[in-house]
Backbone as a printed PyTorch tensor [residue, N CA C, xyz], in Angstrom:
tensor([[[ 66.8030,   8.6190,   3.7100],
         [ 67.2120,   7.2960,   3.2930],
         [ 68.6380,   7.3830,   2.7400]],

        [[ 69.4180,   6.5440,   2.8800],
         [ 71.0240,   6.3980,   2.8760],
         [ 70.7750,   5.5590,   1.4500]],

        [[ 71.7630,   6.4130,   0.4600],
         [ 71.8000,   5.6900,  -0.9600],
         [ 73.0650,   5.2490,  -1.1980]],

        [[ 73.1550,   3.5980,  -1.5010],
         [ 74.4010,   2.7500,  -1.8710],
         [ 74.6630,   2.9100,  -3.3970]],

        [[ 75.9430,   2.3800,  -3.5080],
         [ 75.7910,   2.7670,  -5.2330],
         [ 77.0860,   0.8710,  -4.9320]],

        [[ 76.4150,  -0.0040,  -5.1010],
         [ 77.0620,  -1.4020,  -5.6250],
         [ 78.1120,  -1.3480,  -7.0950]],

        [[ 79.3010,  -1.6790,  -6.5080],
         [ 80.4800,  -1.3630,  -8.0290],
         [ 80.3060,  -2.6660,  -8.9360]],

        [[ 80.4090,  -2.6200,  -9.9980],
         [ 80.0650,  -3.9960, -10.5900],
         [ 80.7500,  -4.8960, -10.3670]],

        [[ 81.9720,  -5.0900,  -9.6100],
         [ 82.5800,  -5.9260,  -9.1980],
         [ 81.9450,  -6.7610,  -7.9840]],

        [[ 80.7130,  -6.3450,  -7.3150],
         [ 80.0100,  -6.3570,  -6.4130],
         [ 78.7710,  -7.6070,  -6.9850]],

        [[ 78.6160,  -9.0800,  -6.2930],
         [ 77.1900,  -9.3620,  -6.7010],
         [ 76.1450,  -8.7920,  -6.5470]],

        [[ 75.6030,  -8.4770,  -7.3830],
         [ 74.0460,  -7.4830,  -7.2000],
         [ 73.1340,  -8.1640,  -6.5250]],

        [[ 72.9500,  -9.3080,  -6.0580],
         [ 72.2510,  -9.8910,  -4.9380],
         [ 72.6840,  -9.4550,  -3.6000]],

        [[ 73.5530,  -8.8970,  -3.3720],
         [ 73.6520,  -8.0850,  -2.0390],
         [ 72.7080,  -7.5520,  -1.6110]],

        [[ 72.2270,  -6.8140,  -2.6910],
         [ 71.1240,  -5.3680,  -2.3450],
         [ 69.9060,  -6.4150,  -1.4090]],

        [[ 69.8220,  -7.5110,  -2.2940],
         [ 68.7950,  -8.1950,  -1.4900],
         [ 68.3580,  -8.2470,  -0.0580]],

        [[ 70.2080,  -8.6110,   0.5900],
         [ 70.3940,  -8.3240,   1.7380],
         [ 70.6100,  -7.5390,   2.4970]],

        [[ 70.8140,  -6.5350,   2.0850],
         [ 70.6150,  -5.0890,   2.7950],
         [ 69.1770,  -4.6590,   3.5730]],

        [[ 69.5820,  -4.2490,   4.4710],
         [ 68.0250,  -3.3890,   4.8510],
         [ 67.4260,  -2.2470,   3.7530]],

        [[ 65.6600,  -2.7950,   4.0240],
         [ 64.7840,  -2.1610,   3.1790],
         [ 65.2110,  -0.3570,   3.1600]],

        [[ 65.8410,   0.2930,   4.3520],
         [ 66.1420,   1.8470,   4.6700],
         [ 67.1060,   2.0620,   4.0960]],

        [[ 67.1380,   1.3220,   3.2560],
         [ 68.8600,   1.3480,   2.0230],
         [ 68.3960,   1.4050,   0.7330]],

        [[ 68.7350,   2.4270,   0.1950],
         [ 68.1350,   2.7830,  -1.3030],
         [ 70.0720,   2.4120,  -2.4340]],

        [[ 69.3100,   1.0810,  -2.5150],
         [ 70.6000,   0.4480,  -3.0350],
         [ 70.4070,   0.4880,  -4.5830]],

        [[ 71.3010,   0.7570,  -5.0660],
         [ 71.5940,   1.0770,  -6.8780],
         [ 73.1650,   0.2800,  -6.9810]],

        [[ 73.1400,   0.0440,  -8.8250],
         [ 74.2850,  -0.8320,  -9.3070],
         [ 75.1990,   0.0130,  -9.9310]],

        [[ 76.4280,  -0.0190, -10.0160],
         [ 76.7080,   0.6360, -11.3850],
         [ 76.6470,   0.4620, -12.6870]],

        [[ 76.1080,  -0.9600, -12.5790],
         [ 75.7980,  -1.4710, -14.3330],
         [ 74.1840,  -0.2410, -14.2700]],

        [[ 73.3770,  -0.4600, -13.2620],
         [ 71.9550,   0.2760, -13.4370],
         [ 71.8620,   1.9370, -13.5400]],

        [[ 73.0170,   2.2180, -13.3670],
         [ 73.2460,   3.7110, -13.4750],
         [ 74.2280,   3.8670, -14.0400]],

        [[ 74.4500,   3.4050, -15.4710],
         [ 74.9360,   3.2490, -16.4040],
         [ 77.0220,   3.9630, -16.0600]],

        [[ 77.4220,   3.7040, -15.2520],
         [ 78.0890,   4.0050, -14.7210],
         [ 79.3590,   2.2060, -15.0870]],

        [[ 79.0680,   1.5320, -15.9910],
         [ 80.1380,   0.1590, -16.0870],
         [ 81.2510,   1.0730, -17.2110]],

        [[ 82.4990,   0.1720, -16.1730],
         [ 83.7980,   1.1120, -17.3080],
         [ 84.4050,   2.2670, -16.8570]],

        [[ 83.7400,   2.7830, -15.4940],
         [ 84.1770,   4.2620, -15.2210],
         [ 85.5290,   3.7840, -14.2460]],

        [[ 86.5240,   4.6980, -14.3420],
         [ 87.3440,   4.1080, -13.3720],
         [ 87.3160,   4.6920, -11.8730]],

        [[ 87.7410,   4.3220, -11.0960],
         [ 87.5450,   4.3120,  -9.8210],
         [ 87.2410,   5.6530,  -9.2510]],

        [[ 88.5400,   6.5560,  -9.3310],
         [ 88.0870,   8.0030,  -9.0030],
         [ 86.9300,   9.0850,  -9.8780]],

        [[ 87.0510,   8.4920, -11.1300],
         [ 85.6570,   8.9570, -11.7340],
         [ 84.7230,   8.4970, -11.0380]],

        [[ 84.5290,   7.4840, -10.8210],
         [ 83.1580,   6.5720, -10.5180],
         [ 82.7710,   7.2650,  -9.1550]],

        [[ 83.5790,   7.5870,  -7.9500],
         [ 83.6240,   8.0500,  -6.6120],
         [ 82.9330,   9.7390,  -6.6670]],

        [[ 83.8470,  10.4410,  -7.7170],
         [ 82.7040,  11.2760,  -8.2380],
         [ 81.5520,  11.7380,  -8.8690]],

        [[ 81.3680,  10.4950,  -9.6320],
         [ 79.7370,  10.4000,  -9.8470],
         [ 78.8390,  10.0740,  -8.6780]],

        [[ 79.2840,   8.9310,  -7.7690],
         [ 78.8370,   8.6910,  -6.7720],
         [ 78.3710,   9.4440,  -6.1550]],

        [[ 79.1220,  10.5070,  -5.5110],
         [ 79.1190,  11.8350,  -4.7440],
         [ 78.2180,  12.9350,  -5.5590]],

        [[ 78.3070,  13.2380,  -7.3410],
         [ 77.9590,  14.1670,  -7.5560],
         [ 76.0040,  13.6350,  -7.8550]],

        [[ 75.7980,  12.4190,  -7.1030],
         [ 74.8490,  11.8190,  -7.6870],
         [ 74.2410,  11.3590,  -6.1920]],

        [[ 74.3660,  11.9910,  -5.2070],
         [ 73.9180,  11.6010,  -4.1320],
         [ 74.1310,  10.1280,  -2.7900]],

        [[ 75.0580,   9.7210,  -3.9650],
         [ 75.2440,   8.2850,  -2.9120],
         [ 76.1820,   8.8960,  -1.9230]],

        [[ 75.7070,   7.9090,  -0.3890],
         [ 76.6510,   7.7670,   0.7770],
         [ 77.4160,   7.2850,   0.9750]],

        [[ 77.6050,   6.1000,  -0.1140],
         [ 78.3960,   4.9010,   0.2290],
         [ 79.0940,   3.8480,  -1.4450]],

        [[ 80.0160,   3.7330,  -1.6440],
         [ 80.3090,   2.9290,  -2.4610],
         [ 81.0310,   1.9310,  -2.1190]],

        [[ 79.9200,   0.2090,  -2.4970],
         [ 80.4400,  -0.5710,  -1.6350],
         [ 81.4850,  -1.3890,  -3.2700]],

        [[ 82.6880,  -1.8370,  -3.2750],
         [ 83.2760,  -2.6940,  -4.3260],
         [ 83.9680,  -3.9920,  -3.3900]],

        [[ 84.3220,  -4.5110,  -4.1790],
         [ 85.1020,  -5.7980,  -3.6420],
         [ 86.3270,  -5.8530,  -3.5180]],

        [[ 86.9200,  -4.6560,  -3.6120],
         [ 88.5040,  -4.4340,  -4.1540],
         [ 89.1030,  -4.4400,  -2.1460]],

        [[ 89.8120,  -4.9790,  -2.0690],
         [ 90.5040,  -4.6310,  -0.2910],
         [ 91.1750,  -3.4500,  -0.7490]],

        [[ 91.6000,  -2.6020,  -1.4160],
         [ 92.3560,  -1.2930,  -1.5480],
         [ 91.5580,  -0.5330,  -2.3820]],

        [[ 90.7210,   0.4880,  -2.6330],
         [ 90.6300,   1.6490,  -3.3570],
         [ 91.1700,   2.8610,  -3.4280]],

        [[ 92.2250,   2.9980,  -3.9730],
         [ 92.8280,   4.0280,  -4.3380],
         [ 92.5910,   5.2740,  -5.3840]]])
């Protein structure tokens, strides 16, 4: 199963819409609000997610 990690900039009603084969998490729910971007990308990673979806058009 492919794990999302939603940035809080993200509505958390997304997950809704995602397919059920998507093990979707928040960063407010994985206490992860406040981290900045390249921190956050490595928690992501050191925490198993595939994917970090945010709302930003540039992540740098």
């Amino acid at each position: 199963m492919k794990k999302i990690l939603l940035d809080e900039n993200v509505d958390h009603r997304l997950a809704a819409l995602l397919p059920s084969v998507l093990e979707t998490r928040s960063v407010r729910g994985e206490g992860l609000t406040g981290v900045s971007n390249g921190e956050l990308l490595r928690c992501a990673s050191a925490a198993g997610f595939d994917a970090l979806v945010n709302g930003f058009a540039v992540l740098c």
